[in-house]
C-alpha beads as a LAMMPS data file, in Angstrom:
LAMMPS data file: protein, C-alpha beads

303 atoms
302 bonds

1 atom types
1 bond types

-500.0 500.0 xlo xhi
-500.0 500.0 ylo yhi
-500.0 500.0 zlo zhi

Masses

1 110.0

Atoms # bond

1 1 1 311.484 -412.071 -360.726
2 1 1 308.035 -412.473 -358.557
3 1 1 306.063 -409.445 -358.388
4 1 1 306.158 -407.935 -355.178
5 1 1 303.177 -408.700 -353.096
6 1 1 301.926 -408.148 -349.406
7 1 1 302.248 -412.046 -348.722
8 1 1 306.342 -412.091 -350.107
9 1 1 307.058 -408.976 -348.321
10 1 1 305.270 -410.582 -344.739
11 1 1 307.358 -413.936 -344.949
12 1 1 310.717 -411.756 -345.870
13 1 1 310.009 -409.826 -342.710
14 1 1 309.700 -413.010 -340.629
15 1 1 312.395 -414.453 -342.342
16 1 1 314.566 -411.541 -341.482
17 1 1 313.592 -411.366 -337.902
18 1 1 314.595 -415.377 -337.952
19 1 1 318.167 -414.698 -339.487
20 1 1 319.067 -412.162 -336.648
21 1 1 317.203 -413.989 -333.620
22 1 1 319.423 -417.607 -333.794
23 1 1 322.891 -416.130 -333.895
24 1 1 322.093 -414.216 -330.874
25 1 1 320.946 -416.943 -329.012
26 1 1 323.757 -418.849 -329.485
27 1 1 326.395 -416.365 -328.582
28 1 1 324.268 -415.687 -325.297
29 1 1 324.775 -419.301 -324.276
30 1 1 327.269 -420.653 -322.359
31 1 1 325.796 -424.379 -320.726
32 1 1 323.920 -424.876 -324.089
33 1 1 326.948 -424.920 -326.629
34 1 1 329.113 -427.134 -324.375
35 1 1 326.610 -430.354 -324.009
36 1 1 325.746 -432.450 -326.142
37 1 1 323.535 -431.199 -328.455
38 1 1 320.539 -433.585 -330.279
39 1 1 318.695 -431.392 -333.263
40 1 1 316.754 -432.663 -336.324
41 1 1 314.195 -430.381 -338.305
42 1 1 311.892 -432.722 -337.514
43 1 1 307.840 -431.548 -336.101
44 1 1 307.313 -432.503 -332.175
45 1 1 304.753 -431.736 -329.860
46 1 1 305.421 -430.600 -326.169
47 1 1 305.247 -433.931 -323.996
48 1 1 307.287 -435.906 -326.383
49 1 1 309.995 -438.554 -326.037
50 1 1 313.508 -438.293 -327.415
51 1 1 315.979 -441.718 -327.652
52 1 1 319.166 -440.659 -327.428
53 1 1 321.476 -443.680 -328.343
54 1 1 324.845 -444.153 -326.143
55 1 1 327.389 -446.179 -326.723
56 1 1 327.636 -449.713 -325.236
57 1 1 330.724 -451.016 -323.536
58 1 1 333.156 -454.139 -325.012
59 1 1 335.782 -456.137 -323.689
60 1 1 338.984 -457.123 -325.399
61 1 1 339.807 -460.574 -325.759
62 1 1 343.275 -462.467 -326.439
63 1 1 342.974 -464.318 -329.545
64 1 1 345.381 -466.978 -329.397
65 1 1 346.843 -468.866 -333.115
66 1 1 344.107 -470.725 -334.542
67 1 1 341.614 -469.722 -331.935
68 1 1 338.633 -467.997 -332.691
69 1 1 336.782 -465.047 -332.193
70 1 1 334.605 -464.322 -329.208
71 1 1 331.473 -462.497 -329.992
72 1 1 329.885 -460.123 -327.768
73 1 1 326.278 -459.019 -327.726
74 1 1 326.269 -455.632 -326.248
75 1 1 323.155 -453.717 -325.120
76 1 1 322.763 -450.255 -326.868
77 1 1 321.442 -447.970 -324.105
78 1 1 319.204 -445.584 -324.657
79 1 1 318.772 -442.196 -322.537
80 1 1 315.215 -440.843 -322.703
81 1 1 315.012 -436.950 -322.756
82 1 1 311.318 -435.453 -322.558
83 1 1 310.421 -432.099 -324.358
84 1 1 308.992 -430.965 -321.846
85 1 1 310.124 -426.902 -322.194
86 1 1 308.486 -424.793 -324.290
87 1 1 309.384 -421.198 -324.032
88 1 1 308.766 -418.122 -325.984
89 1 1 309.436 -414.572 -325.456
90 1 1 307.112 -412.297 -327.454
91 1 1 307.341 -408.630 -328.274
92 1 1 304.818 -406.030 -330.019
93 1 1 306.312 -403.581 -332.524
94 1 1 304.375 -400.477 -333.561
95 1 1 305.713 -399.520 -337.134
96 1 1 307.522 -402.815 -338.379
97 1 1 308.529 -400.752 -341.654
98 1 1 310.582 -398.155 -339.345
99 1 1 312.140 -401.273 -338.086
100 1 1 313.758 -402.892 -341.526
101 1 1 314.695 -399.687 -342.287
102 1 1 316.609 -399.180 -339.162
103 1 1 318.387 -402.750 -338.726
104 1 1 319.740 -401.720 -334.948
105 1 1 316.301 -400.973 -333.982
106 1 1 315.642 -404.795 -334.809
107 1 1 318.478 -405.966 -332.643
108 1 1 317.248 -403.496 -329.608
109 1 1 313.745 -405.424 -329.879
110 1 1 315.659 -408.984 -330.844
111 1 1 318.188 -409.061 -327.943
112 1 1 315.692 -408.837 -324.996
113 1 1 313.329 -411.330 -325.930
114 1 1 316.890 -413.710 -327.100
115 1 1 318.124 -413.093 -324.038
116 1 1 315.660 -414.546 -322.020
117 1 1 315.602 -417.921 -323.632
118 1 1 319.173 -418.296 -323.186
119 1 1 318.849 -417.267 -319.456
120 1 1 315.937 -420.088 -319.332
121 1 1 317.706 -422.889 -321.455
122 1 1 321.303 -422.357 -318.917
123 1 1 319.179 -422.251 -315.742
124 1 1 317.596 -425.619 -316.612
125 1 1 320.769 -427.615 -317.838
126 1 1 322.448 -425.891 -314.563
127 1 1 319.921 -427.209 -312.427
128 1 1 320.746 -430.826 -313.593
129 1 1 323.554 -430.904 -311.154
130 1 1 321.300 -433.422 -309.134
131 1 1 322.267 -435.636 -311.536
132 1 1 325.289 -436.050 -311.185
133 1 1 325.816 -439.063 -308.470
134 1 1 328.408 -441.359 -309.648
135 1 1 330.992 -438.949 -308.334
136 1 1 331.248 -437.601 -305.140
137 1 1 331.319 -433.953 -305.210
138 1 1 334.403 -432.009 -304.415
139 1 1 335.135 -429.193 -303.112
140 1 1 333.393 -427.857 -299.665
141 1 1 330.520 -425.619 -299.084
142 1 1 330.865 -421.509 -298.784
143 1 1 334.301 -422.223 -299.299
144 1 1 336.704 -420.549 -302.519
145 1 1 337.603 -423.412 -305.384
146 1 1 341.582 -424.118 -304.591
147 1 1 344.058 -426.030 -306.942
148 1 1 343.813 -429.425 -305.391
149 1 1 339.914 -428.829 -305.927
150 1 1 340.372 -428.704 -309.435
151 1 1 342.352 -431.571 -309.262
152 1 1 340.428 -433.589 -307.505
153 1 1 337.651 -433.440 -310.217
154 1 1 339.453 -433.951 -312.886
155 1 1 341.090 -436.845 -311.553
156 1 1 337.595 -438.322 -310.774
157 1 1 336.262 -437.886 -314.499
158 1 1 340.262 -439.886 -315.526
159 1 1 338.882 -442.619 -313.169
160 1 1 335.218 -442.514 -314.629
161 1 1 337.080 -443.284 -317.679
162 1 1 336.404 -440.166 -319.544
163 1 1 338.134 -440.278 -322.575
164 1 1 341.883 -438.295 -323.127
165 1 1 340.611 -436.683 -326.393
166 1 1 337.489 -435.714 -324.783
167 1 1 337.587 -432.131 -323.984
168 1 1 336.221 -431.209 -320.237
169 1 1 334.764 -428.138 -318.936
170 1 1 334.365 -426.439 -315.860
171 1 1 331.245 -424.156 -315.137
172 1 1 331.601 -422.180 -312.077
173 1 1 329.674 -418.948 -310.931
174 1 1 331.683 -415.529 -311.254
175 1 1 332.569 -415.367 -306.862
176 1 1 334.397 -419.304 -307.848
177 1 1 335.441 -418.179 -311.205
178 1 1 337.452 -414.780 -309.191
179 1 1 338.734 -417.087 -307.425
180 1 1 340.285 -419.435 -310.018
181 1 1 342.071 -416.480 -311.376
182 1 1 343.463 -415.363 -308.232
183 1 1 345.619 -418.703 -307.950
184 1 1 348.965 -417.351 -308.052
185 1 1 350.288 -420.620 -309.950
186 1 1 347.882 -420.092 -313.078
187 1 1 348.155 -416.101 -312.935
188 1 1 351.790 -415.214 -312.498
189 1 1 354.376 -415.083 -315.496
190 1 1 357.087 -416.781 -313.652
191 1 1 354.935 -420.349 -313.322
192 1 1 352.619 -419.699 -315.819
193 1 1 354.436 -418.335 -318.631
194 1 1 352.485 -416.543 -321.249
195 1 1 349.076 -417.921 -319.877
196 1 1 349.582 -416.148 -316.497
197 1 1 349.803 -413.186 -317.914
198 1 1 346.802 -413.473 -320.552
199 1 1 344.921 -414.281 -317.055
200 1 1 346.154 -411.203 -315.152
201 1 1 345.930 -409.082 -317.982
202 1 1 342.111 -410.311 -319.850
203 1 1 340.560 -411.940 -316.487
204 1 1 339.826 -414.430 -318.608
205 1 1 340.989 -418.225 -317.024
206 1 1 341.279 -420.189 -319.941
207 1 1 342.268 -423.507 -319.620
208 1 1 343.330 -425.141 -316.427
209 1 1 344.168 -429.087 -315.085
210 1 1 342.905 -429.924 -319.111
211 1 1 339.657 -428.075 -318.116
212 1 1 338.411 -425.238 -320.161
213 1 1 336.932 -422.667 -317.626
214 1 1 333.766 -421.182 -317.785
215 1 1 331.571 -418.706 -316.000
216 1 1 327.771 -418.398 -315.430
217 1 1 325.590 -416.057 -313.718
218 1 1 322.847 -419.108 -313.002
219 1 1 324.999 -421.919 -311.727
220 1 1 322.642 -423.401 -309.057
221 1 1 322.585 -422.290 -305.470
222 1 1 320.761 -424.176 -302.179
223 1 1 320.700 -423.564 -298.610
224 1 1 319.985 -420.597 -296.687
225 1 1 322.789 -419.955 -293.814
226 1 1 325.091 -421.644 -295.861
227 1 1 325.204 -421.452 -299.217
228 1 1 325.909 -424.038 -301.479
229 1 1 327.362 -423.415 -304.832
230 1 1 326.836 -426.179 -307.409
231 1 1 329.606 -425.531 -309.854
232 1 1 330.028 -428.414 -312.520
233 1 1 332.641 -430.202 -313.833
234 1 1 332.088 -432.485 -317.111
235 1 1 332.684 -433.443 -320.587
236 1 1 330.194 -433.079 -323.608
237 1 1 328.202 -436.404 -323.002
238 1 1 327.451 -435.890 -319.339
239 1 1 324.705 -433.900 -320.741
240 1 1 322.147 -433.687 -323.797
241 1 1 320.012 -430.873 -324.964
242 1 1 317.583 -432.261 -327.479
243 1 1 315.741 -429.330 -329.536
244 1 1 312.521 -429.588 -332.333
245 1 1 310.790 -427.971 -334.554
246 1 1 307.141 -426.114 -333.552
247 1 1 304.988 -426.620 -336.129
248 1 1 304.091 -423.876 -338.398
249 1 1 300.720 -422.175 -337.581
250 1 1 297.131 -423.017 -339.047
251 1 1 297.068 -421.284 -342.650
252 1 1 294.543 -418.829 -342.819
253 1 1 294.871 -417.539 -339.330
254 1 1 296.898 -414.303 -339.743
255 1 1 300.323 -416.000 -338.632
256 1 1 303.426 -416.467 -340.053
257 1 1 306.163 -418.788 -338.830
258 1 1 309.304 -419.117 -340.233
259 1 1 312.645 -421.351 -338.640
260 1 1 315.896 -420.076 -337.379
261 1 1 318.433 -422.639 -337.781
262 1 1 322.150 -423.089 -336.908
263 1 1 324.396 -426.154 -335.895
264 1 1 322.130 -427.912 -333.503
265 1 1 320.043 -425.484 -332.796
266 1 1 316.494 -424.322 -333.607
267 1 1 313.889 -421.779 -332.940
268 1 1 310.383 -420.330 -334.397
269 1 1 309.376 -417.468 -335.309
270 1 1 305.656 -416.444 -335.073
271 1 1 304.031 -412.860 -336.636
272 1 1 300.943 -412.111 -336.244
273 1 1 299.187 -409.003 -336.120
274 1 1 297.300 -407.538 -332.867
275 1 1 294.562 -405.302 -333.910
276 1 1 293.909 -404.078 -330.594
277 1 1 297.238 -402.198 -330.628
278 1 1 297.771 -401.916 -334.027
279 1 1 300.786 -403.754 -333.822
280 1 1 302.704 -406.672 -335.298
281 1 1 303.366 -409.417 -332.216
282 1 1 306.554 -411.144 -333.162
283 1 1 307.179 -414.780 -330.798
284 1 1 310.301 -416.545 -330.576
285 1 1 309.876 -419.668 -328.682
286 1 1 311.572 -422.940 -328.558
287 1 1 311.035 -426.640 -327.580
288 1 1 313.546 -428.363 -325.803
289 1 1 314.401 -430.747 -322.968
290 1 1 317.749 -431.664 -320.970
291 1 1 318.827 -434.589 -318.912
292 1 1 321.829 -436.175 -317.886
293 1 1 323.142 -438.943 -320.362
294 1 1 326.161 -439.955 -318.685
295 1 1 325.976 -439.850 -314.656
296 1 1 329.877 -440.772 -314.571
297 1 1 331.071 -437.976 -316.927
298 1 1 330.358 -435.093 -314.336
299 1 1 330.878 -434.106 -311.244
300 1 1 329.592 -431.315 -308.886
301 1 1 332.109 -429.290 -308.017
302 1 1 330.973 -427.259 -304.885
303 1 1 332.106 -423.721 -303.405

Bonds

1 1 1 2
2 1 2 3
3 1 3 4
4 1 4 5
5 1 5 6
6 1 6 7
7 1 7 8
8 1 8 9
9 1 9 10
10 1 10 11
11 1 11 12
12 1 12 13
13 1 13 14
14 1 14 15
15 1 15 16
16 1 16 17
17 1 17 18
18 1 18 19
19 1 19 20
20 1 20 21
21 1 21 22
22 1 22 23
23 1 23 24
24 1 24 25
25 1 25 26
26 1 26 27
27 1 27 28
28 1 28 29
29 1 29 30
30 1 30 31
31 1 31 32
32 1 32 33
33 1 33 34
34 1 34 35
35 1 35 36
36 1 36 37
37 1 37 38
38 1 38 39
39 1 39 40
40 1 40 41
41 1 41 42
42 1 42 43
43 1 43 44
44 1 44 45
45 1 45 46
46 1 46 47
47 1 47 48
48 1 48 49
49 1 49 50
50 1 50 51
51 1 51 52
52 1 52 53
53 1 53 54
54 1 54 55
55 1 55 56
56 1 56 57
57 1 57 58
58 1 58 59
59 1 59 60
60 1 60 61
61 1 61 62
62 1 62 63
63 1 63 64
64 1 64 65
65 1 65 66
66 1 66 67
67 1 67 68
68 1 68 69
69 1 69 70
70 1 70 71
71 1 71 72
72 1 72 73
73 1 73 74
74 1 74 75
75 1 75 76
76 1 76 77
77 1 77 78
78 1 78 79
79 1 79 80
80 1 80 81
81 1 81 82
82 1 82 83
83 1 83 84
84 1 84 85
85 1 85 86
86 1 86 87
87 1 87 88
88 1 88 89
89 1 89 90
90 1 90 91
91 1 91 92
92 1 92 93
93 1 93 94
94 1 94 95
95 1 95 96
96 1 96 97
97 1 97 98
98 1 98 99
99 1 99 100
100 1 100 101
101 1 101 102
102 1 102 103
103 1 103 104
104 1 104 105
105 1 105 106
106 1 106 107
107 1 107 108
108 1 108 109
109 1 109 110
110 1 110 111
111 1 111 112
112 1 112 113
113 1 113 114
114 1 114 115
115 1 115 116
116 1 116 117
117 1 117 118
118 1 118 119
119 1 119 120
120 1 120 121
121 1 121 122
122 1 122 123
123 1 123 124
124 1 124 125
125 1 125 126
126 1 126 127
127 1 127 128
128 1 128 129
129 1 129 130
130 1 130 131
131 1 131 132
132 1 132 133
133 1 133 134
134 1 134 135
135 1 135 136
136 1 136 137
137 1 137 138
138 1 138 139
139 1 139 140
140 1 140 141
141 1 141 142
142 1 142 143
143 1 143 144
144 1 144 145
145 1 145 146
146 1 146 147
147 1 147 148
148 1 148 149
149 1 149 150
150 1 150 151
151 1 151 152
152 1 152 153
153 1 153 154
154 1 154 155
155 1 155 156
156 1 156 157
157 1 157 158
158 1 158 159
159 1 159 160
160 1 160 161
161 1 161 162
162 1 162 163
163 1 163 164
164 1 164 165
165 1 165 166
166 1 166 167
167 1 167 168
168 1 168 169
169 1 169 170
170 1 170 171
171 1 171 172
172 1 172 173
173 1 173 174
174 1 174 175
175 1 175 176
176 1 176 177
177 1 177 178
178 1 178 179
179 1 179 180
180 1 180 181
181 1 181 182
182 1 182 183
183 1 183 184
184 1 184 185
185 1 185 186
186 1 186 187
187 1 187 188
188 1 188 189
189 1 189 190
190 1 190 191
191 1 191 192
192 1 192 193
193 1 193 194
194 1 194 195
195 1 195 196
196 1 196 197
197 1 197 198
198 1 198 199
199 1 199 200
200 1 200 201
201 1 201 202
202 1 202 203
203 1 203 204
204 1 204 205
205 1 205 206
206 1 206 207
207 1 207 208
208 1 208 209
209 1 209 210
210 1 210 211
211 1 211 212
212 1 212 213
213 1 213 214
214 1 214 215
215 1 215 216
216 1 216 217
217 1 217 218
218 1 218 219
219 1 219 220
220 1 220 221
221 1 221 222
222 1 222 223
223 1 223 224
224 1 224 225
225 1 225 226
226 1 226 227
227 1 227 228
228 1 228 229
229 1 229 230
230 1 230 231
231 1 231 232
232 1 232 233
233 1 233 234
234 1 234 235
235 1 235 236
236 1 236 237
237 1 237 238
238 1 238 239
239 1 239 240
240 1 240 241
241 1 241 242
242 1 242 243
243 1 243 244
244 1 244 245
245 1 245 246
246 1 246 247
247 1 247 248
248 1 248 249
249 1 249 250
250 1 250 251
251 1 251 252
252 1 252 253
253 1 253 254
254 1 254 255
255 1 255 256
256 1 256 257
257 1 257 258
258 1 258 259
259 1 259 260
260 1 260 261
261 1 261 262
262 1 262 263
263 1 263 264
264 1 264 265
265 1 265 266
266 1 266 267
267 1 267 268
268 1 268 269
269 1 269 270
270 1 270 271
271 1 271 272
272 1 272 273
273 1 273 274
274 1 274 275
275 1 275 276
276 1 276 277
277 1 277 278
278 1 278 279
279 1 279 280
280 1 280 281
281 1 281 282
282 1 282 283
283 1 283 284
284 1 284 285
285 1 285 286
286 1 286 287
287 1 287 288
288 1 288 289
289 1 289 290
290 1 290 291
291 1 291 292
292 1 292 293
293 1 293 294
294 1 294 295
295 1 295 296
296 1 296 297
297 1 297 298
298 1 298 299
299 1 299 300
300 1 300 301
301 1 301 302
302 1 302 303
């Protein structure tokens, strides 16, 4: 067993901080564990460029007795996502001994600064609606999400040749998401069956026209006297979130880094001690970017 030293005890701390900081991010996202997510523990730099590989389209041929083959040379596309975000949320603790000794007063310091990257990570894939131009959008303006709304939008991801298996989600802000549940076909026993009352009884939509029904507090907004709500409609690979590692800091300069890592996600985590306060600094931060991969597999769905 290592002896016990100031140095072991500093990286367990980190490491400890790490362990709690990742799960919490990911159970505060909503946007960011539907996507499609790109991660490798790999070192990048802000500014950098990500190839994300999609899949080229082929034709079937008839192949008659005898005949032959008819080779295809298909173009692998590529869909360039920039890592251009890099966010941290940083937080000073007084007595960091108080703190392992107390594991909830970890989480009360942990969940604000988690929190916050979430918030910024959903706000930016949200605001990627833009994007989405193959489709037109459905729905109208300052106006409640109806049946033939939903419908309508997943009928236009069918035609963009989405696949069947593919699963399809609908992200709508909590005014369009009310109103989803108040559709008396999805939220009454006798044409809804079990699922009605699951919706009537939890609030909670579920699944609905092979969608699986979200809500967000920072689904986009524009316009002034009337308000546009930007709710969106896609499958996995209509979007990519491509995440790196930080590098660790320079040795020798009173920091300690260690990773958080889960899935396809990834995070730092910096301490560092501030001897104007007499405090350890602890900063989470994360480098990411987002873009649309596939303009056909979404669709805004306005309200």
């Amino acid at each position: 067993m290592p002896p016990i030293t100031s140095s072991n005890v500093a990286q367990a701390i980190v490491k400890l901080v790490a362990a709690d900081a990742l799960p919490a991010l990911v159970g505060n996202l909503v946007m960011g564990n539907l996507v499609n997510r790109n991660y490798e523990p790999v070192l990048a730099q802000a500014g950098d460029t990500i190839n994300i590989p999609i899949s080229p389209a082929l034709e079937a041929h008839n192949i008659a007795e005898d005949g032959t083959v008819t080779p295809q040379n298909p173009d692998l596309a590529n869909a360039q996502i920039v890592l251009n975000t890099h966010i941290e949320a940083t937080f000073q603790v007084p007595d960091v001994t108080k703190v392992l000794a107390v594991p909830d007063l970890l989480r009360i310091y942990m969940q604000p600064a988690v929190v916050a990257l979430a918030e910024k990570i959903e706000t930016d894939l949200l605001g990627k609606y833009a994007g989405f131009t193959a489709n037109m959008p459905v729905g109208t303006p300052a106006t409640a999400i109806t049946e033939p709304v939903i419908d309508a939008a997943e009928s236009a991801l069918f035609k963009a040749k989405v696949p069947s298996a593919a699963r399809k989600f609908l992200v709508v802000d909590p005014d369009a998401y009310s109103a989803i549940r108040q559709i008396e076909r999805f939220s009454e026993y006798h044409t809804a069956g079990e699922a009605g009352v699951e919706t009537l009884v939890s609030g909670t939509v579920g699944k609905i026209k092979d969608f699986l029904v979200f809500r967000s507090q920072f689904v986009a907004k524009t316009g002034t006297s009337t308000v546009t709500t930007h709710n969106l409609a896609f499958s996995p690979d209509a979007l990519g979130l491509v995440i790196r590692r930080l590098p660790q800091p320079i040795p020798g300069t009173g920091a300690i880094a260690e990773y958080a890592e889960l899935g396809n996600f990834g995070m730092r985590v910096v301490m560092s001690y501030q001897p104007n306060t007499l405090a350890q600094q602890f900063t989470v931060d994360v480098l990411y970017g987002c873009a649309v991969l596939r303009n056909s597999f979404g669709i805004q769905v306005y309200s």
